[in-house]
NUZADREN-171324 format. One record per residue (C-alpha): x, y, z; residue in three letters. Coordinates in steps of 0.001 Angstrom, whole numbers, plus 500000, padded with zeros to 6 digits. Layout:
XYZALA ...
This chain:
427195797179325222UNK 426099796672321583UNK 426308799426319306UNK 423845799640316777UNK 422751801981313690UNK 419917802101311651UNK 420579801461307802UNK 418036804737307521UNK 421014806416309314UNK 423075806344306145UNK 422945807214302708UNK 423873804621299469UNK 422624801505298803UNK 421890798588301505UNK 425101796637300844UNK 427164800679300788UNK 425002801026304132UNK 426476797324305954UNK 429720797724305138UNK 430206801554306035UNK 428653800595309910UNK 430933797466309883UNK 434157799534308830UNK 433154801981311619UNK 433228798885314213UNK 429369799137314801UNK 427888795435316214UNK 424940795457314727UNK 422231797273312244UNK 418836797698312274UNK 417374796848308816UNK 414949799628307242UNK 412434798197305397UNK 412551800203302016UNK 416505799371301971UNK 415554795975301883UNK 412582796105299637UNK 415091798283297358UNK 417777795737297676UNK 418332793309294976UNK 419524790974297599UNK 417008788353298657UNK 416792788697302784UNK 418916785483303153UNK 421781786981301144UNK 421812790110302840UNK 421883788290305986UNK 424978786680304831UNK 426784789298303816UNK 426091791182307328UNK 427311788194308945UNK 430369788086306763UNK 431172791895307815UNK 430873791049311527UNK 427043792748311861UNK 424168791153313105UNK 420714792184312522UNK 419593793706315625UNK 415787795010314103UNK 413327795289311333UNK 411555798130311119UNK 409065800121310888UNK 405752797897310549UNK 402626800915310972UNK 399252801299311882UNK 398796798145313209UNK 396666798812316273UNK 393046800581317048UNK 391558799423314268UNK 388236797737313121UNK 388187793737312350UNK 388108793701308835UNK 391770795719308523UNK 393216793909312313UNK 392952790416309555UNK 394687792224307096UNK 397448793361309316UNK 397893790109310791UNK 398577788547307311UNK 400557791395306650UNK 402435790520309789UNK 402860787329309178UNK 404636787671305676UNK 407180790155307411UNK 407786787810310574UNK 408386785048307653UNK 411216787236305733UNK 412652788065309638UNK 413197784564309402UNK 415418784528306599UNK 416720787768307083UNK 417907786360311068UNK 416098789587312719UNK 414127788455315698UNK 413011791736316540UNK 410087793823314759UNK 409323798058315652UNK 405711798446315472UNK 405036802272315549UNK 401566803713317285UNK 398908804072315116UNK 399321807573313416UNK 396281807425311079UNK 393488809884311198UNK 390756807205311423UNK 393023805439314182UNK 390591804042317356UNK 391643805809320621UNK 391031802762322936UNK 393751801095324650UNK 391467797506325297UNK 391342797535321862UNK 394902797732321357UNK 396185795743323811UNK 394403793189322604UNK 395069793319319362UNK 398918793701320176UNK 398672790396321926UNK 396950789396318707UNK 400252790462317065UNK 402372789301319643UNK 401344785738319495UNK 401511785453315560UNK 405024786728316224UNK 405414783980319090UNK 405117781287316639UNK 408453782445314554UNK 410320783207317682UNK 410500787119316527UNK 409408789589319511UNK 407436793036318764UNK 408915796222320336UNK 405949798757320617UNK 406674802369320119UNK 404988805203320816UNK 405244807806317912UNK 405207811975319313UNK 402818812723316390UNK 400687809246316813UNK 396987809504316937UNK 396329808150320257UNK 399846807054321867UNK 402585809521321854UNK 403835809154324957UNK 406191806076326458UNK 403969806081329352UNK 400685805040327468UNK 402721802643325332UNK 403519800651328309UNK 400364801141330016UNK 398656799042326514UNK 402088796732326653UNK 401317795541330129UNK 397435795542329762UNK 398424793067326476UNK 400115790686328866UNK 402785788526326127UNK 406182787867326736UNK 406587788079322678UNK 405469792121323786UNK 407673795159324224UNK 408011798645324161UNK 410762800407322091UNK 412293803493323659UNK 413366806492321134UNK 414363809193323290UNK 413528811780319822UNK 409874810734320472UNK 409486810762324410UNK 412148813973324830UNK 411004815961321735UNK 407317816019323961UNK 409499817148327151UNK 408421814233328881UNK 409738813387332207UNK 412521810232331418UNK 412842809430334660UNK 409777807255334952UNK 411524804638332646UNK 412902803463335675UNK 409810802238336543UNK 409425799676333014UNK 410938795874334290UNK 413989796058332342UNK 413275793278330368UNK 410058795022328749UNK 412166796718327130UNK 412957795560323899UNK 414701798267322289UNK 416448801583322603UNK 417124803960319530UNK 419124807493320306UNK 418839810224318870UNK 419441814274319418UNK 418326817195317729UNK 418740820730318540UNK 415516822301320260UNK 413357823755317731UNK 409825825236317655UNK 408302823334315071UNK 406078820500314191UNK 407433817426315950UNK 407150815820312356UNK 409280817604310040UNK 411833818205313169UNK 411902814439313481UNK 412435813969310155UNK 414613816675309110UNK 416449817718311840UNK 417426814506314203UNK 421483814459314956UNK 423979811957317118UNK 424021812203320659UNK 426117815457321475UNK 425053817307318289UNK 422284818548319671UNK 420204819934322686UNK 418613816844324129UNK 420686815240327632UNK 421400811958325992UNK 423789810952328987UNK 420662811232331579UNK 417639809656329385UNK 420056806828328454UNK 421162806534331931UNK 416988805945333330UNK 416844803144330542UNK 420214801232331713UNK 418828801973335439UNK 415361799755333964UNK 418043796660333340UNK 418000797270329984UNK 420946795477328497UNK 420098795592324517UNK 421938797888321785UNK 422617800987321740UNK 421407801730318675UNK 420900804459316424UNK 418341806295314261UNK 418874809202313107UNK 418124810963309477UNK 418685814683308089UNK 418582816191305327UNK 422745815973305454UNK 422629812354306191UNK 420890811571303231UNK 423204812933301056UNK 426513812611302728UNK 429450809830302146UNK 427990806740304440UNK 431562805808305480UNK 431980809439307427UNK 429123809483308442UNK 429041805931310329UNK 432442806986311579UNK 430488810377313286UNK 427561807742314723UNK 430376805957316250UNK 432186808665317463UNK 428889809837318982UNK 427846806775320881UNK 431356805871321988UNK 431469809619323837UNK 427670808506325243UNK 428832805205326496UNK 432071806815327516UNK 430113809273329425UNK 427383806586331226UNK 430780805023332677UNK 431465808839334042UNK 428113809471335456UNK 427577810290339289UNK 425983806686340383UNK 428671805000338032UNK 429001802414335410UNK 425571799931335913UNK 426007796336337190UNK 423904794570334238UNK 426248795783331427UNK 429581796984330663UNK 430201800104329647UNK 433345800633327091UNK 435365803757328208UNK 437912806057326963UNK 440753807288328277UNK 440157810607330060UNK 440192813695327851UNK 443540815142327779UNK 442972818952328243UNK 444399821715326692UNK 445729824747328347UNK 446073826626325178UNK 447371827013321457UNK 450895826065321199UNK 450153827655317741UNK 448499828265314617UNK 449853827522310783UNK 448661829683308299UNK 449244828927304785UNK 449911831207301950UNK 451175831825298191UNK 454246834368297922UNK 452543837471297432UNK 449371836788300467UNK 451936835568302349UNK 453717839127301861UNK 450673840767303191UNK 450133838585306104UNK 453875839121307281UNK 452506843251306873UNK 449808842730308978UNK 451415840560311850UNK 454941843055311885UNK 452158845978312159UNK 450013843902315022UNK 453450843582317177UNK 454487840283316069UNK 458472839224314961UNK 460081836701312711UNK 462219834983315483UNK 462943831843313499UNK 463091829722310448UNK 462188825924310350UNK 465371824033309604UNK 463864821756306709UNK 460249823407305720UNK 459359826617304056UNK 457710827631307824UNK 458293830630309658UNK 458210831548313266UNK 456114834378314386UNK 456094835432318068UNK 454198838457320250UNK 454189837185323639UNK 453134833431324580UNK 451115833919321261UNK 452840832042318388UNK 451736831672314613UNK 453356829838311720UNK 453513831385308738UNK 453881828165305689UNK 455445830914302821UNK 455693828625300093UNK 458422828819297527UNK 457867827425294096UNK 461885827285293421UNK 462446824922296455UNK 459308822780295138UNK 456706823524297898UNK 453649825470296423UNK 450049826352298032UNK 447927827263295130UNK 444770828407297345UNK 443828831878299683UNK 445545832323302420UNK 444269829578305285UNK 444468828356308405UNK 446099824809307642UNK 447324823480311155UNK 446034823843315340UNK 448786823111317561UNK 447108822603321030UNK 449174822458324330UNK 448369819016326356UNK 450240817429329362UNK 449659813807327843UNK 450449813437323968UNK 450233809792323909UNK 446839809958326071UNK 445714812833323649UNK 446722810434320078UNK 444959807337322144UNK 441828809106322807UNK 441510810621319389UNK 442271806931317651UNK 439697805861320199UNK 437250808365318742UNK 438395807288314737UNK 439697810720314059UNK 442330810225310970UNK 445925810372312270UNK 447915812656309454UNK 450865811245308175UNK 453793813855308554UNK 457102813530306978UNK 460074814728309333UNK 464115814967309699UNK 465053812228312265UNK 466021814711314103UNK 462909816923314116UNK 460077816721317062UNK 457497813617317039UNK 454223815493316648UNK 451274813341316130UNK 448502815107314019UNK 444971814317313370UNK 442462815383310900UNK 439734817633311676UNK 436489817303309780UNK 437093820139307611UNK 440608819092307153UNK 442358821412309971UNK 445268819490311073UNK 445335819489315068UNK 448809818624316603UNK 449441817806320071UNK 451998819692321439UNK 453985818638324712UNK 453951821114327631UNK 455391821407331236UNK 458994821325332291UNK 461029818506330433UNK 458784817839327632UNK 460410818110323978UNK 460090821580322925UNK 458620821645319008UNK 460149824989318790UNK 463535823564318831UNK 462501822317314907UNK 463002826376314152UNK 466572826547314765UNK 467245829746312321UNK 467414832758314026UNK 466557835539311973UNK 464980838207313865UNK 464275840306317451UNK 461930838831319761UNK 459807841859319351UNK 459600844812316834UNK 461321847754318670UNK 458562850882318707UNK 455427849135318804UNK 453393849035321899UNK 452482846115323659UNK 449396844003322099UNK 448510840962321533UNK 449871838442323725UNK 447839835192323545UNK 445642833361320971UNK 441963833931322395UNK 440372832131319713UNK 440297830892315951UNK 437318831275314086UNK 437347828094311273UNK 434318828057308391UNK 433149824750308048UNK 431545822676304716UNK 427699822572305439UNK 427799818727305926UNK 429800818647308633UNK 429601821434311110UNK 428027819357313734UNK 430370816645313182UNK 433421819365313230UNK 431375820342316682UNK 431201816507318350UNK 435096816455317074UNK 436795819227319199UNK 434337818364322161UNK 434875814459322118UNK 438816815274321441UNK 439447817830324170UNK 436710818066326658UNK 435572821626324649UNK 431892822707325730UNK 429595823892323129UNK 427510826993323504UNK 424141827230321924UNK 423611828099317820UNK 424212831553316867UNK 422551832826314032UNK 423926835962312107UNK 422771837648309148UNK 425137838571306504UNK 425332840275303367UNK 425210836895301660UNK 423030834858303758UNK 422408833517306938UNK 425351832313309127UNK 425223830023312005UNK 428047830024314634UNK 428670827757317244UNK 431321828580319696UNK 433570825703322121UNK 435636826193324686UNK 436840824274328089UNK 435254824856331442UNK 438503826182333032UNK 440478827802330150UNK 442274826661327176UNK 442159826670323419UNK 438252828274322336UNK 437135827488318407UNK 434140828999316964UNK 432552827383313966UNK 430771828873311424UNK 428606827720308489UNK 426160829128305798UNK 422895827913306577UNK 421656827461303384UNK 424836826177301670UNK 425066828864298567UNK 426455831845298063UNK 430073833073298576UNK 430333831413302259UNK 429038828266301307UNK 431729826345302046UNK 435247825792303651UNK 436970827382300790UNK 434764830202300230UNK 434530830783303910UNK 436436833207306100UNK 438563832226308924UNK 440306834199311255UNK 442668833814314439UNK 441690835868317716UNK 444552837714319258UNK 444065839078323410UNK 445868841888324960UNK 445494844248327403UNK 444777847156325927UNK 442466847072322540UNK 443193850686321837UNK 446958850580321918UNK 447265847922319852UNK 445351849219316849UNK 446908852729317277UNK 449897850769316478UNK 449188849228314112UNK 447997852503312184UNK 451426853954313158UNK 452626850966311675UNK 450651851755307802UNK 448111849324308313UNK 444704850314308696UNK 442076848430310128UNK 438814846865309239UNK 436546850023308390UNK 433629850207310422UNK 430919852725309149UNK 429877855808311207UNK 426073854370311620UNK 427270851942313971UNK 428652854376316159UNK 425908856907316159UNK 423495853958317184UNK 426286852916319881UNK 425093856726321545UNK 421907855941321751UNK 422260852251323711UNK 425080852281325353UNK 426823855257328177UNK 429754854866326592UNK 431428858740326718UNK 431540860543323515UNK 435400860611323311UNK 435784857229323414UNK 433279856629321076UNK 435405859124319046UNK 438382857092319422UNK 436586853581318540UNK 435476855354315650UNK 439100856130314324UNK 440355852558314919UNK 437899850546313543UNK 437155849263317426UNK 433566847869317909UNK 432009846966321541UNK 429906844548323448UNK 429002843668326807UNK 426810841886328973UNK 426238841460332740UNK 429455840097333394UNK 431958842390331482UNK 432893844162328540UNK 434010843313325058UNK 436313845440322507UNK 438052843888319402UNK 438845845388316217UNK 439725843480312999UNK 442513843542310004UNK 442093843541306169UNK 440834840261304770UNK 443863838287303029UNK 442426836948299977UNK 439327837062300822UNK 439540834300303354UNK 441698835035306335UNK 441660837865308452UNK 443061838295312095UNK 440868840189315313UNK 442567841748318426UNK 439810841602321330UNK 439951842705324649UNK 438005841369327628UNK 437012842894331239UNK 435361841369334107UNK 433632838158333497UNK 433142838162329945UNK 433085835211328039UNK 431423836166324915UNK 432732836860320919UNK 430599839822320618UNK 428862838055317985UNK 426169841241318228UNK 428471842810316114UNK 429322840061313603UNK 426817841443311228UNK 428169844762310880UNK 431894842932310265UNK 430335840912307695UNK 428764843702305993UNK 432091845693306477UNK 433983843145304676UNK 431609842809301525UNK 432004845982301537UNK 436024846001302075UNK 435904843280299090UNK 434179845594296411UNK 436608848167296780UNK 
């Protein structure tokens, strides 16, 4: 199918607009009318150059308030009309959006505007340009898809259509499905859009909150999946705007839109009754699924890099190896493994920021189908200088700039640990009781712009499921998690971002991360690590006493969470404890978590009281 994206979509001028969809492979655009009326390119030049980038001109739009009105203004509109159908000409658009009347002093009679539709409809007829008929969620009379077509099909013109916007007929919760039920070639035009569900006027959520399909909470796959079952065979096209949007780089972001529609189209081809007979649906290769982190890098300067080393020695963890060319060491507890990039100015390799997570290296059976898929999906491949004789990983880049490698696993696969071919340590650090053993989770702070494109990223790449929006509130604002994992196991990320974009978390680099660590027994662990000389996270005695009043947990216990920083959650399928480290830098930190029974949470009920532990940690 066509892919389309409104020029709205996008931020920059109309010419930055064109060739930012044509770089990200869109077919075609539909024109906004301020871009062109802010353009100094006449119509026929801006045709020209969207032909010379490979982009047709799938729509002109929007043309309002045309319908339900008296004679006197239905003349006016009509000349109006005509001058627009006249620059459609030049401008080689041969389709027009006409929005429902959303005036106060609009006429609520649909003979009355069907008939003046036709009116529109034939004026249109004469410069072969057809009008798709949309019905607005906040118009005066039509809101609903239903009524549109009901005044389409009363008008009677081939020249007349109805646009579908799935924002406008899902943000009303109306029922899809009847779309079925519009002849497919009534249908003139289909814009997508998500957003996440919100309580609000349908205005200002329309206008400041719509997102691509799979950034939000709207079932894309299903409402796009009634209008193919129509016969629909036009664009898929996109309109979407945000606050973000407007402001963001348009290249990135048309390379998000595309991502967005190519995991829609991808997942059309998937659905139960199957790719439909009147177009062809583009797929990808199947998602390559992770069973786990092979491992994560963690950068550092000499001195947080010392203190990191403390902290993972102290959590059970031993320097096994060395990498044979890099300034990377090898840090193992278990089947969990972290890198630890101690840069050393004398040997030329320097990190001048906090400590960081730099680098996600995700077990998959299929590499190559994992590198496909992700070029598929435009995700930046990373350049990586090696020895010839050093593992072929294949990176990509991750919105905030994470880079994800993809890691062979199963028997006879090349073994990337083989590249640390130093010994220079135990397997395990004699004394210390058994901890951590696997990577649960990494916690990754992204730049406001892009969490939900960071979001679409690991689920389009791996398959990851995202749970709802989890807002927190922190000593310096509101944070907004979002967690992702896979149905059946492997790797889980949580993203976090400040939802107002100021402050000390307002970004990536002012943002804390942290890496998750399992094991079996929450308590031993951080008694260890105490017995070890490093203390954990401090958790104040309030948060205890108030654990006695809602919870039956027995006072010694409570007594012992107390001394070792451990906090609790739980829910009605199992039980949460996890305790946290010192924050390195103020930016990286590591958790130890224990789950029981059916638990899948992050005991995010008690991410407040870290937060406010860690300012707190931080002014000492």
């Amino acid at each position: 199918m066509r892919r389309s994206i409104a020029t709205v979509s996008l931020s920059g001028t109309l010419e930055e607009k064109l060739r930012a969809a044509a770089d990200a492979g869109f077919d075609g655009v539909e024109i906004f009318e301020n871009d062109l009326i802010a353009s100094p390119l006449r119509p026929r030049r801006v045709r020209d150059l969207a032909g010379s980038l490979g982009l047709g001109i799938d729509l002109y739009q929007p043309f309002r308030d045309f319908e339900g009105v008296d004679e006197a203004r239905l003349e006016r509109n009509l000349r109006r009309a005509e001058a627009k159908f006249a620059l459609m000409v030049e401008l080689g658009a041969d389709t027009i959006l006409v929005c429902s009347n959303a005036a106060p002093d609009a006429v609520d009679d649909d003979a009355r505007s069907a008939a003046q539709l036709r009116r529109l409809a034939e004026t249109a007829e004469r410069f072969g340009v057809r009008v798709a008929y949309e019905a607005l969620a906040w118009g005066g009379a039509v809101n609903r898809y239903a009524h549109s077509w009901r005044i389409v099909e009363m008008a009677d013109h081939p020249s007349l259509g109805v646009c579908l916007d799935s924002f406008h007929i899902l943000s009303r919760d109306d029922d899809p499905a009847g779309i079925r039920d519009i002849p497919g070639e009534k249908i003139f035009f289909l814009q997508l859009a998500d957003a996440p569900r919100m309580a609000m006027d349908v205005l200002q959520w329309s206008r400041h909150y719509r997102c691509f399909p799979g950034q939000g909470g709207f079932d894309l796959t299903g409402f796009t999946d009634h209008v193919l079952a129509a016969g629909y065979t036009g664009p898929l096209s996109l309109e979407v705007f945000n606050d973000v949007f407007r402001a963001s780089d348009a290249r990135r972001t048309a390379a998000d839109a595309m991502r967005s529609l190519t995991l829609l189209e991808d997942s059309l081809g998937r659905a139960p009754e199957g790719p439909r007979p009147t177009v062809e649906l583009r797929r990808l290769p199947a998602p390559t699924r992770p069973s786990g982190y092979a491992f994560v890098e963690v950068a550092a300067e000499v001195e947080s890099a010392r203190r990191v080393r403390t902290i993972l020695s102290a959590l059970g963890f031993a320097h096994t190896h060395d990498h044979r060319s890099k300034p990377v060491q090898l840090w193992r507890h278990g089947d969990a493994r972290l890198l630890l990039n101690s840069t050393d100015p004398r040997l030329g390799h320097t990190w001048d920021g906090p400590a960081s997570v730099t680098a996600l290296g995700v077990a998959v059976p299929d590499p190559e189908g994992a590198v496909d898929r992700a070029g598929r999906l435009l995700a930046p491949a990373l350049p990586r200088r090696r020895d010839p004789a050093e593992s072929d990983l294949h990176a990509v880049a991750a919105p905030d700039g994470t880079a994800v490698f993809f890691c062979a696993e199963g028997e006879g696969s090349p073994d990337w640990t083989a590249d640390f071919s130093t010994p220079v340590g135990r397997d395990r650090v004699e004394g210390v009781a058994a901890g951590p053993v696997t990577i649960d989770h990494v916690g990754l702070f992204q730049p406001f712009d892009h969490f939900d494109e960071a979001s679409l990223f690991y689920r389009s790449l791996f398959g990851l499921t995202p749970d709802e929006n989890v807002e927190m509130a922190a000593p310096d604002g509101l944070v907004r998690s979002r967690a992702l994992a896979g149905r059946d196991g492997g790797p889980r990320v949580v993203l976090n971002v400040s939802v107002l974009s100021r402050g000390a978390r307002a970004d990536a680099e002012g943002g804390a991360q942290h890496i998750a660590l399992s094991c079996d027994d929450v308590f031993a662990a951080a008694e260890a690590m105490r017995a070890a000389g490093v203390d954990p996270l401090p958790i104040p005695d309030n948060y205890y006493d108030d654990l006695a009043c809602r919870t039956d947990l027995r006072p010694d216990t409570r007594e012992r969470m107390r001394e070792n920083g451990v906090l609790y959650d739980r829910d009605d399928d199992g039980e949460f404890w996890h305790f946290y480290t010192a924050t390195v830098d103020g930016r990286l930190f590591f958790e130890v978590v224990q789950r029981s029974g059916g638990y899948d949470g992050y005991g995010a009920a008690n991410s407040a009281v870290r937060m406010a532990a860690q300012r707190a940690e931080a002014a000492r």
